[in-house]
C-alpha positions in Angstrom: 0.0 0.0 0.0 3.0 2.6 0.4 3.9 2.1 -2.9 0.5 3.3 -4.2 1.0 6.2 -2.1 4.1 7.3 -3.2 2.7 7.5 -6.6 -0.2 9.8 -5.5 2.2 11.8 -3.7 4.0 12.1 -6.9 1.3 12.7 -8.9 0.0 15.6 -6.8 3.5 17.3 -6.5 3.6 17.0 -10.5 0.3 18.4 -10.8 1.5 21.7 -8.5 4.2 22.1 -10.5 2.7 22.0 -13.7 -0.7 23.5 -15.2 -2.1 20.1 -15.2 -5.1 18.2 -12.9 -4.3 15.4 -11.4 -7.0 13.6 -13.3 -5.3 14.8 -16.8 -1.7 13.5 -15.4 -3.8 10.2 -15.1 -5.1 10.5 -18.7 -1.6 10.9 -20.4 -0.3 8.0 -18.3 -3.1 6.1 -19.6 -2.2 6.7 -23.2 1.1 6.2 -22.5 0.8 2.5 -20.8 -1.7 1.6 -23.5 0.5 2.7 -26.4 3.5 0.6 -25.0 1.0 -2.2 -24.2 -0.2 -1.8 -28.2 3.5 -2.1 -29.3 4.7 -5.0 -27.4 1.5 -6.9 -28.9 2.1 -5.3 -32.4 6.1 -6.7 -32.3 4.5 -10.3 -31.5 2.0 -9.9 -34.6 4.0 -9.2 -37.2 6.6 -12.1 -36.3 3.1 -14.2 -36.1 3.0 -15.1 -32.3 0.4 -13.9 -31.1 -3.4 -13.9 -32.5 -5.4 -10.9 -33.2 -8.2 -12.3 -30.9 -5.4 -12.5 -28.1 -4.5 -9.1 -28.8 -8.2 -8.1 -28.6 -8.3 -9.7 -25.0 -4.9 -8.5 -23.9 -5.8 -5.0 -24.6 -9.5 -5.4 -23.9 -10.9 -3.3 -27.1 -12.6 -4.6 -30.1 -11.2 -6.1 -33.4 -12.3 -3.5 -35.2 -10.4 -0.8 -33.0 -7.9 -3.1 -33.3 -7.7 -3.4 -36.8 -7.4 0.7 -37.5 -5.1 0.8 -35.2 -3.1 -1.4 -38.0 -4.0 0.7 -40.3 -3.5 4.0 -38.5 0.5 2.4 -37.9 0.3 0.9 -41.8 0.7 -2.7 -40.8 -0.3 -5.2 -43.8 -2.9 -7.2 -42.8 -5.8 -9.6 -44.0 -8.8 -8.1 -45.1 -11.3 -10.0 -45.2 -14.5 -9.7 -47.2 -18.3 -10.1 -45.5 -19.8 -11.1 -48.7 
């Protein structure tokens, strides 16, 4: 429990230094874990190790959010047709 206060301490001496809430400070660290999260799963898909629906349940979004997100970073991937 001392190490989660530490980190609020933290994260209220950053936000009276800076312009910043504490609940934006929490936003941006959001992102940031997310986004390193999304690349460690994106280096194991394009050497074929993990799944998309593994990534999808890792990361807890959709496949479709998923699958612009490979898009957004120009991954080649399958598309497939619903026809």
């Amino acid at each position: 429990m001392s190490n989660l206060t530490n980190i609020k301490s933290e994260i209220d001496n950053y936000a009276n230094d800076s312009n910043l809430t504490e609940l934006q400070i929490v936003e941006k660290l959001e992102k940031y874990y997310f986004n390193k999260k999304v690349n460690d799963n994106l280096k194991l898909y394009k050497k074929r190790k993990k799944k998309v629906s593994e990534i999808t349940k890792d990361l807890k979004i959709s496949p479709r959010k998923f699958y612009a997100i490979l898009e957004q970073k120009k991954i080649v991937h399958k598309k497939y047709n619903k026809e």
